[in-house]
C-alpha positions as CSV (number, residue, x, y, z in Angstrom):
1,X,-46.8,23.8,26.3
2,X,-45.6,25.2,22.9
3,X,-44.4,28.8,23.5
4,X,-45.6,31.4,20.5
5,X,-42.6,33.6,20.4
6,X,-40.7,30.3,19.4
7,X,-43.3,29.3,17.1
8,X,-42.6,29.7,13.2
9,X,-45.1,28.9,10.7
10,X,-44.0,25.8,8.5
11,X,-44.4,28.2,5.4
12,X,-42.9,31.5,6.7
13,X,-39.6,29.1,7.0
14,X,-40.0,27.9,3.6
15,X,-40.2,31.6,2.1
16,X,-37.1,32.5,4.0
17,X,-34.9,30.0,3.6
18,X,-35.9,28.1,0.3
19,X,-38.0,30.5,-2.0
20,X,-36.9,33.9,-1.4
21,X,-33.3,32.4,-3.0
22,X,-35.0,30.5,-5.8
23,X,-37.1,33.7,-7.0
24,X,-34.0,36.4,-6.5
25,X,-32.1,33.6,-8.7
26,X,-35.3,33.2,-11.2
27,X,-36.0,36.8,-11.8
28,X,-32.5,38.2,-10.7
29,X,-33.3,40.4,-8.6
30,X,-30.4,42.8,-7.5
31,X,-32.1,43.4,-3.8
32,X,-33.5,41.2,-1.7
33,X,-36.8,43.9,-0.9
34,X,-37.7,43.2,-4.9
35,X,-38.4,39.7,-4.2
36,X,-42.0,39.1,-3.9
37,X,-43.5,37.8,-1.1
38,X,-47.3,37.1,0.5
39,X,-48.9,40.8,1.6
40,X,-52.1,39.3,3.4
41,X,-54.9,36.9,2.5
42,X,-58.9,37.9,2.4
43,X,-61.6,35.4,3.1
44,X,-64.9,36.7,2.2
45,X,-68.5,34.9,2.7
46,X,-71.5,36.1,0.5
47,X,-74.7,34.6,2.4
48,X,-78.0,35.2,0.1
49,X,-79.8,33.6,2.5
50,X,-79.3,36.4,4.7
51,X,-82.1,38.8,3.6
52,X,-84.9,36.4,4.8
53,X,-82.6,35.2,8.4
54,X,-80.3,37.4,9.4
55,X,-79.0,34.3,12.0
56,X,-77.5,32.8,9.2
57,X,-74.7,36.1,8.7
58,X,-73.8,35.2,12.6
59,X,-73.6,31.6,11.7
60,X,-71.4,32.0,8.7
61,X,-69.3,34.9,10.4
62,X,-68.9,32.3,13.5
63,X,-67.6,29.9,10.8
64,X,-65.6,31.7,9.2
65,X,-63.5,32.6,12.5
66,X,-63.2,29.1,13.0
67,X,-61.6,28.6,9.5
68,X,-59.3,31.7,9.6
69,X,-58.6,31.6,13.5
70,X,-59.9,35.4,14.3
71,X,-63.1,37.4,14.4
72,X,-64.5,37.5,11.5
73,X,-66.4,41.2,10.6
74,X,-70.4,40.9,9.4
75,X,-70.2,42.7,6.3
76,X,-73.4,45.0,5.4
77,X,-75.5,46.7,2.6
78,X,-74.2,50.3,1.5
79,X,-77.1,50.8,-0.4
80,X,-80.7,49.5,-1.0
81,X,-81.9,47.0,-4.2
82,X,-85.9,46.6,-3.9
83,X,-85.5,44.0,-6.2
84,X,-83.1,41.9,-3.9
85,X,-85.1,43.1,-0.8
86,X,-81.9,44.5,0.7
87,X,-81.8,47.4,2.8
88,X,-79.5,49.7,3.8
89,X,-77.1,48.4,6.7
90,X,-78.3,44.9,6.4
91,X,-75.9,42.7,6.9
92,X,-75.2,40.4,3.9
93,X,-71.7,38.4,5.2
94,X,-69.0,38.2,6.6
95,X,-64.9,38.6,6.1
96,X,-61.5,38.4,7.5
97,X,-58.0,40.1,6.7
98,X,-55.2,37.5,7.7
99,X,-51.7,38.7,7.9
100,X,-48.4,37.3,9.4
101,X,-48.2,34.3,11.0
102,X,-52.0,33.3,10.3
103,X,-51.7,34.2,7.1
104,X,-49.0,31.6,6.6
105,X,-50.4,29.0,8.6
106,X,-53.7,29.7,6.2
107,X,-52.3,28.8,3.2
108,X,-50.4,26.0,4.6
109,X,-54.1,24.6,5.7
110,X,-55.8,25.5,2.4
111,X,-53.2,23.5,0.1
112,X,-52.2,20.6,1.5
113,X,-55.5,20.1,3.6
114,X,-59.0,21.7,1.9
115,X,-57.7,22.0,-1.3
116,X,-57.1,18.0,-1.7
117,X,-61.3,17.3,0.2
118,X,-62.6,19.2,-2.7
119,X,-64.9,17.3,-4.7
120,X,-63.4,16.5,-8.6
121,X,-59.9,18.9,-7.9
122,X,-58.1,18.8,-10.4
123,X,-56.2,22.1,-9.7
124,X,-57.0,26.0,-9.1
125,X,-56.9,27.9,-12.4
126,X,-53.9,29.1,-13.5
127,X,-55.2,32.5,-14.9
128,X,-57.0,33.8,-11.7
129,X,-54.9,36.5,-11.6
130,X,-55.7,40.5,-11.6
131,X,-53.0,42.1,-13.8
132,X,-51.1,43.4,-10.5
133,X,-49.6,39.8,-9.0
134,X,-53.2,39.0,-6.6
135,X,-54.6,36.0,-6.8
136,X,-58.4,35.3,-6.4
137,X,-60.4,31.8,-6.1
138,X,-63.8,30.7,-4.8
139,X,-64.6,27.5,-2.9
140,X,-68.5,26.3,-3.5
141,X,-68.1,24.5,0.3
142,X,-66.9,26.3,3.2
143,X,-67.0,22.1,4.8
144,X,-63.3,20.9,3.3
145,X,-61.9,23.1,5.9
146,X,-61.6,20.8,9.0
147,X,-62.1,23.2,11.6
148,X,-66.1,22.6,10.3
149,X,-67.9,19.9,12.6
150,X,-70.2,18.8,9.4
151,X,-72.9,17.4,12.0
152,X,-73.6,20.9,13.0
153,X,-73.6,22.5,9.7
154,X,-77.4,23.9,8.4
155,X,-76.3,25.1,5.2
156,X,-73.0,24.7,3.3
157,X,-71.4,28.3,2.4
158,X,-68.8,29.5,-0.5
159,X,-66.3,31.5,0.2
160,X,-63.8,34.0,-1.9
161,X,-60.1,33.7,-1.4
162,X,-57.6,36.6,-2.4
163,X,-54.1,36.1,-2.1
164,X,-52.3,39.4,-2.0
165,X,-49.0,39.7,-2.8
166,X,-46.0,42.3,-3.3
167,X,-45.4,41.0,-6.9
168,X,-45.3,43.5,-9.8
169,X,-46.6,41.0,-12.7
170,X,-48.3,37.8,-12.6
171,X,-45.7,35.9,-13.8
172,X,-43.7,37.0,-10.4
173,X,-47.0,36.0,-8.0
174,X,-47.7,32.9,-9.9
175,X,-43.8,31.7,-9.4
176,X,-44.2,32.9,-5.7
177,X,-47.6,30.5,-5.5
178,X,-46.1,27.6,-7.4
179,X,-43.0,27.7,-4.9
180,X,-45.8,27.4,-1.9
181,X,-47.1,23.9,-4.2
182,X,-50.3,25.8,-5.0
183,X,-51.8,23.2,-7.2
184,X,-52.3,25.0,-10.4
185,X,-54.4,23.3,-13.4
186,X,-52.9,24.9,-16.2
């Protein structure tokens, strides 16, 4: 049996011993708590569907834990919109917060396994990136994950993906993704 406390993600190894040097020698960084490294990673599921079944949040929250390996949280209405026909604490989807060695383990899954199932990839887009080094992308199927069983699956989800990170700039997260072989289009 593979004992945890041993256990380092293939990724969290890579950062330590290959990246973290590369990026203090890129951006020449004086201290070694400059360098920029992954903060935590947010997987959010909108389900429209949910305001005529509410089964389908528990479904997509159950799913969602399988992809992310913990609970995932049912996310709910803060206010009311007649025309949506949402009401107050209705719930609408479902996220999770991954940090640590699940966070690592995450990415490691999403690049080199759903990323390459997705249907015409021909990269993520370069320019994804909100001013203060995060990183957001969508997915229009929650299936390229294979933790999915597609047999069982009613309805196929998307999901949000932000990547946070400690970089300053954009330039500094997207040299931080790029060392991880996230497969940027442009």
């Amino acid at each position: 049996m593979l004992d945890a406390s041993k256990y380092t993600p293939r990724l969290k190894a890579l950062f330590r011993e290959t990246i973290k040097p590369a990026l203090k020698e890129e951006f020449a960084y004086k201290n070694d708590m400059q360098i920029p490294r992954l903060d935590k990673i947010v997987l959010n599921m909108g389900i429209g569907e949910a305001v005529k079944d509410t089964k389908k949040v528990k479904q997509g929250a159950e799913e969602l834990s399988l992809i992310a390996g913990q609970k995932a949280v049912i996310t709910k209405a803060k206010n009311s919109i007649a025309g949506f026909r949402v009401r107050e604490e209705m719930p609408l989807g479902a996220k999770v917060t991954l940090r640590g060695d699940r966070m690592y383990e995450f990415l490691d899954r999403l690049i080199n396994i759903a990323l390459p199932r997705v249907r015409d990839f021909r990269g993520v887009k370069g320019t994804a990136f909100d001013g203060y080094g995060n990183y957001a992308m969508g997915l229009k199927e929650h299936i390229v994950f294979p933790e999915i069983n597609f047999d069982k699956v009613d309805e196929v989800l998307g999901m949000d993906i932000i990547i946070c990170t400690t970089a300053k700039t954009d330039a500094e997260a997207k040299s931080l993704l790029k060392h991880f072989n996230m497969p940027f289009s442009s």
